[in-house]
N, C-alpha and C positions, 0 to 999 in steps of 0.2 A: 491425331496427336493426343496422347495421354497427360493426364494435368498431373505435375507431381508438387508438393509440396516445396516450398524454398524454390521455385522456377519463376523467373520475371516475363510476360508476356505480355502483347496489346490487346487491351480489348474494347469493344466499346460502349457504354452508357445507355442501357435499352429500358431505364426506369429509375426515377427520384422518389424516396420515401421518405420522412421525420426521420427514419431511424437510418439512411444509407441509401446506398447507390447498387444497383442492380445493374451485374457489366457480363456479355454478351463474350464469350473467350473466345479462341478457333477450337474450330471444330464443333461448335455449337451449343457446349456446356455454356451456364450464365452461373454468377457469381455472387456474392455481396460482399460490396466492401461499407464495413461497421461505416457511422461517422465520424468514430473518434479515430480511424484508421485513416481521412481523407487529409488531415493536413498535419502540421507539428503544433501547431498551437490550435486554441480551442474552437471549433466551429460549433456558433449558434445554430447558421440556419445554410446548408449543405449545400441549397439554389444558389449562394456567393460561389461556390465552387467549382462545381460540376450542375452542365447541360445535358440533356437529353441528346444525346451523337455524339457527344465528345469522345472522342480518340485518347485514352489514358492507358497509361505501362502500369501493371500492379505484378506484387510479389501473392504468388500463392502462400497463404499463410497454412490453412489443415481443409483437406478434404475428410467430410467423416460418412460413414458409412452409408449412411439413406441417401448421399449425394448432393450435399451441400459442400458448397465450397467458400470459405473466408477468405478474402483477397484486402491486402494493402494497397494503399497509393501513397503513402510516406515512407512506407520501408521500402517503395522500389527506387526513391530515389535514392543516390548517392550520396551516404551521410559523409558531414565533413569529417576529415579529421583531428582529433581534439590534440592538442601538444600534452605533449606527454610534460608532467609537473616536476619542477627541480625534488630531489629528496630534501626534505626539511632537515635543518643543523641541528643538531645537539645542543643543548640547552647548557652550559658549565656553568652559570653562574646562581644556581640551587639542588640542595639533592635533590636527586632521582628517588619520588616516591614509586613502589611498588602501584601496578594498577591495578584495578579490578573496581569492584563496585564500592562507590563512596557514597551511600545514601545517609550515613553516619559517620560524618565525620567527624564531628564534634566532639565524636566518645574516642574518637584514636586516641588520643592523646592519653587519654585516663585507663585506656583498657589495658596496659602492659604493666602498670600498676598494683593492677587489682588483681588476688591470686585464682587461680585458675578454678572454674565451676566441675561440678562434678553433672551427669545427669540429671539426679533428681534436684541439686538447687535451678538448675537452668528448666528444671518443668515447674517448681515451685513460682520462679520468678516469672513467665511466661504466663502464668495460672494467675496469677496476683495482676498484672499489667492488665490481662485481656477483662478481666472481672469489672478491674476500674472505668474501663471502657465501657463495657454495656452498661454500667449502672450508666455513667454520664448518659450514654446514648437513650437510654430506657427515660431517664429525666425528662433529656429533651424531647422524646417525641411525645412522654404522657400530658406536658405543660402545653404541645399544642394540641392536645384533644380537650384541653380543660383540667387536667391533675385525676389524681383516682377518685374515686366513684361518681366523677360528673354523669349525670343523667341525658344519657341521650333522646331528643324529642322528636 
């Protein structure tokens, strides 16, 4: 029997490691399945889980070439299904702002105001901000070596 990828089969437990479970397929191929692949929630320590003979159903996850094979024991089982969500209402009692990114929002309000930049004022203004920055930045990190020409010993 050839092992394909996305196929659920039984296999069985022929070794526990920190890292996973080593599972025994037909036909003879063995497998591992990760430990974060053995339950839905977090497993500390695998031994709560899986025993050495345990009889478990796992989903072939990727066979890769040198012949290893990654196997799941949470994707074989049968996930619920989740309810599908009402669509959310419309909102009518505020305008409809445009979305995108508001990391500045503060300035909407003022920037439709202000007439429109050309190139070189938005590289002048740009060049003037980033400056004020590294000087602050420059301050602070020289106050914690000691200020300029502290003598290092």
């Amino acid at each position: 029997m050839s092992i394909e990828v996305g196929s659920k089969v039984t296999g069985k437990v022929t070794g526990i490691t920190n890292f996973g479970a080593f599972v025994e397929l037909p036909g003879g191929s063995t497998g591992l399945v990760h430990i974060s692949e053995v339950a839905d929630n977090y497993v500390k320590d695998i031994n709560e889980h899986l025993k050495v003979g345990d009889e478990v159903e796992v989903k072939v996850m990727n066979v890769e070439a040198d012949g290893k094979i990654g196997l799941s024991i949470r994707k074989a089982k049968p996930q619920p299904e989740r309810p599908e969500r009402p669509e959310r209402p419309e909102r009518s009692d505020r305008p409809q702002r445009p979305r995108g990114n508001n990391n500045n929002r503060s300035n909407d309000r003022f920037n439709d105001r202000q007439p429109k930049e050309n190139f070189e004022q938005k590289m002048a203004r740009f060049l003037k901000d980033s400056d004020e920055r590294l000087a602050t930045l420059k301050r602070a990190t020289e106050s914690k070596r000691g200020g300029r020409g502290a003598k290092r010993g």
